[in-house]
C-alpha positions in Angstrom: -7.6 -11.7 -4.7 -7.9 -9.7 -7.2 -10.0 -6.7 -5.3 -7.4 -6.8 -2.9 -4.8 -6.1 -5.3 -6.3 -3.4 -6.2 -7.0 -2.2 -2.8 -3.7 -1.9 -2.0 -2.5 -0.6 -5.3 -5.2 2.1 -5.0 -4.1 2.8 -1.5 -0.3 3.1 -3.1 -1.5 5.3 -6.1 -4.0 7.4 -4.0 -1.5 8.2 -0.9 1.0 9.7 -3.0 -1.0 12.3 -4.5 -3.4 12.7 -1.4 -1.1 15.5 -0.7 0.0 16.7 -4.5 -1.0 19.7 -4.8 1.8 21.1 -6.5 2.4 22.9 -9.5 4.8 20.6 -12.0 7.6 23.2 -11.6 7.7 22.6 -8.2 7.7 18.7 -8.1 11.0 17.5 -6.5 13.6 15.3 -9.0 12.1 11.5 -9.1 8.5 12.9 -7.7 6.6 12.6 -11.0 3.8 10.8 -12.0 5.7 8.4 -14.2 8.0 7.6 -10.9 5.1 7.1 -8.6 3.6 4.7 -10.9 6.8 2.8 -11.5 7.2 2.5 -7.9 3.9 1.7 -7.2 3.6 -1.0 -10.2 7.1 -2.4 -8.5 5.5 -2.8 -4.9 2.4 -4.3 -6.7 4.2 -7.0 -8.6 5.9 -7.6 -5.4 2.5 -7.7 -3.0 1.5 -10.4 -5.9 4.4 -12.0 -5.4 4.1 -12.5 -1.4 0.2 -13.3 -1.6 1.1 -16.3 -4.1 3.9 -17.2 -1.9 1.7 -17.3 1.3 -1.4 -18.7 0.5 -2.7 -17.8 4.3 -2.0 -14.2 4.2 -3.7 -13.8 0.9 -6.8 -16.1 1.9 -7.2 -13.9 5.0 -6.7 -10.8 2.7 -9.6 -12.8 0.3 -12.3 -13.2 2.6 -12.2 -9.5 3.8 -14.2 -9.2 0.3 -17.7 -7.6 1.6 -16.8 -6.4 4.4 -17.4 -2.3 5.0 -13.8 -0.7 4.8 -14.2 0.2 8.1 -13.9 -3.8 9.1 -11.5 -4.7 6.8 -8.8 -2.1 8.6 -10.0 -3.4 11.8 -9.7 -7.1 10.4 -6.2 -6.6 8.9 -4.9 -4.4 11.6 -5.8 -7.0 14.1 -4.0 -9.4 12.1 -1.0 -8.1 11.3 -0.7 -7.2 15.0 -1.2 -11.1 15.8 1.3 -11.7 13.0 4.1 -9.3 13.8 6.4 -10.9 10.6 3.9 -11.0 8.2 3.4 -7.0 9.1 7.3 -7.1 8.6 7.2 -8.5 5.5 4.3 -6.6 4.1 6.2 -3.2 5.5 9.5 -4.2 3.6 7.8 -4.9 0.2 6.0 -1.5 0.4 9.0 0.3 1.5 9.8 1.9 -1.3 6.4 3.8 -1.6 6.9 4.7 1.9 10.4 6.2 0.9 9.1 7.8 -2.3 6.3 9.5 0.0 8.9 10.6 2.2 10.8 12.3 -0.4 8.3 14.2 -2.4 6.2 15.0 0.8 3.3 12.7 -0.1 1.0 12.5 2.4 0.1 8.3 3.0 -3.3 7.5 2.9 -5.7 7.4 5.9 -7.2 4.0 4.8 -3.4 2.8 5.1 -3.5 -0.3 7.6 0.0 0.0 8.3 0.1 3.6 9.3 -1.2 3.4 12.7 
């Protein structure tokens, strides 16, 4: 549980500065690197929040522990493809990320399951 928190709060964190390169002078108004962590602390306390609340999605997320990386996309793809709301949910909660990315040109991660 645990690892995958991480995981996806690494995915948050990493994605918005995979494409940073920026000096500070030129870092759009609510782009810095206390707003990406706020925002990314926010969708992480809100992932917890989900997991704990749907004790399938986060058992499913658990067991992907071992796997290569390369399997867990595959695994989690194909699963939130078989469970379209879940996908939903997950997207809404991690919205605001997506919406900061989008606004200081943040490039999302490749490792991102819900990208593709």
């Amino acid at each position: 549980m645990r690892r995958a928190l991480w995981m996806i709060g690494l995915v948050l964190v990493a994605g918005a500065y995979s494409g940073a390169g920026v000096a500070s002078a030129d870092v759009p108004p609510n782009c810095s690197t206390a707003d990406v962590a706020g925002v990314a602390a926010g969708v992480t306390a809100a992932t917890s929040a989900y997991l704990f609340t749907h004790p399938d999605v986060n058992a499913f997320i658990t067991d992907l522990k071992g796997e290569s990386r390369d399997e867990q996309r595959a695994k989690l793809q194909a699963y939130l493809a078989d469970n379209p709301q879940t996908a939903a949910e997950i997207r809404a909660i991690r919205q605001p990320m997506t919406d900061l990315r989008a606004r200081c040109g943040f490039a999302a991660p490749e490792s991102d399951p819900l990208t593709s």
